[in-house]
C-alpha positions in Angstrom: -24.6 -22.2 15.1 -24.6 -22.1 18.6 -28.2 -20.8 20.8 -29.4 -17.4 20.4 -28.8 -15.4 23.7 -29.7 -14.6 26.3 -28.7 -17.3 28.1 -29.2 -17.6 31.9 -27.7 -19.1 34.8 -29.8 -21.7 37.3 -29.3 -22.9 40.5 -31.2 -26.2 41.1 -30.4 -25.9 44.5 -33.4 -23.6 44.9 -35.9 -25.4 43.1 -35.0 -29.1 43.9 -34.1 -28.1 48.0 -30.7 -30.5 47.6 -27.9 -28.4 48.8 -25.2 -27.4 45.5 -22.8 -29.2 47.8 -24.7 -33.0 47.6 -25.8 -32.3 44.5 -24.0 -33.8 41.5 -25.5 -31.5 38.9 -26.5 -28.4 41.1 -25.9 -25.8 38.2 -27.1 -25.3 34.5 -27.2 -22.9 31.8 -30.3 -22.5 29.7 -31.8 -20.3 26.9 -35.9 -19.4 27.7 -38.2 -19.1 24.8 -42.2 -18.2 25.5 -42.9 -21.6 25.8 -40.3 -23.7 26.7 -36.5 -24.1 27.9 -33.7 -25.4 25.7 -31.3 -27.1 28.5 -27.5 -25.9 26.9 -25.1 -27.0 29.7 -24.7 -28.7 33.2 -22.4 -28.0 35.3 -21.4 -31.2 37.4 -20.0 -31.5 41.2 -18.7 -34.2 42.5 -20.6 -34.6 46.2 -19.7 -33.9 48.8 -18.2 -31.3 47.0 -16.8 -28.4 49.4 -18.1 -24.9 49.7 -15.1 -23.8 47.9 -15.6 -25.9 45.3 -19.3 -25.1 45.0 -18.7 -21.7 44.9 -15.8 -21.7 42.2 -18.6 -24.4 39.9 -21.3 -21.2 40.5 -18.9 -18.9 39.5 -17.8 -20.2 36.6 -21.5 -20.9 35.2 -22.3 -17.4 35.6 -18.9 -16.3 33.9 -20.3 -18.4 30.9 -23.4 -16.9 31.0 -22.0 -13.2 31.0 -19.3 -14.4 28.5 -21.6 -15.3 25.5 -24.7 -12.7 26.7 -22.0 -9.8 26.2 -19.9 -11.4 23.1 -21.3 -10.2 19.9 -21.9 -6.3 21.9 -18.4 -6.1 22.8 -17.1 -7.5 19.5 -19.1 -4.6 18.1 -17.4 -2.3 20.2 -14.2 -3.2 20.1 -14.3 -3.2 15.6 -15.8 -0.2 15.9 -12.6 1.4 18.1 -10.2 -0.5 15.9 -11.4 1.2 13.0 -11.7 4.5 14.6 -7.7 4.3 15.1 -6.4 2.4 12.5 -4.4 4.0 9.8 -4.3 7.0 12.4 -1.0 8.9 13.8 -0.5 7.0 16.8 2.0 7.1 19.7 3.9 4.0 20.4 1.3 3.2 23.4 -1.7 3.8 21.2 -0.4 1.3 18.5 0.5 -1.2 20.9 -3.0 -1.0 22.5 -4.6 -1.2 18.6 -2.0 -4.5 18.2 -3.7 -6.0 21.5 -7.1 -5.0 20.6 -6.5 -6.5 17.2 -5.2 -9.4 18.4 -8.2 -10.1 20.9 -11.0 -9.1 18.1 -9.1 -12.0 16.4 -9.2 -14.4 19.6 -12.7 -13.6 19.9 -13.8 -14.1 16.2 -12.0 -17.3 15.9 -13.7 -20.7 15.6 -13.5 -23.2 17.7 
């Protein structure tokens, strides 16, 4: 069972003063409680790392982040549509968007 969300993104950067670009761990992704902070993942650098890099590392943290904050909500959705059309009269576009949205549901479902 993975951490309950929300999880959120940090940038040590502004608490630590080391620019993300000499840092070699200048991203992580935690879960706050009331009274404390369960650490979940770092994400490394490897200084000097370039801007690009940098930015691509950031980027990819908060993709995480909005990833698993939004992934049981949009499974929800997504079931819910499925259903709505399934065993409906469809045109050949519909049922090939049901087949993708099927096939994603699945994807999304699946253990890793």
């Amino acid at each position: 069972m993975n951490t309950p969300t929300p999880w959120r993104f940090i940038d040590r950067s502004e608490v630590s003063g080391i620019p993300s670009t000499e840092s070699s761990i200048p991203f992580a992704i935690e879960k706050a409680y009331d009274n404390c902070v369960e650490p979940i993942a770092d994400i490394c650098n490897f200084p000097p790392s370039s801007a690009n890099h940098t930015a691509r590392q950031r980027a990819n943290a908060a993709l995480i982040v909005r990833a698993v904050n939004s992934h049981q909500s949009l499974i929800a959705a997504l079931s819910e549509a499925v259903n709505l059309f399934r065993g409906g009269d469809l045109t050949n576009e519909q049922a090939h968007a049901l087949w993708k949205a099927d096939a994603a549901l699945a994807l999304a479902k699946e253990p890793t």
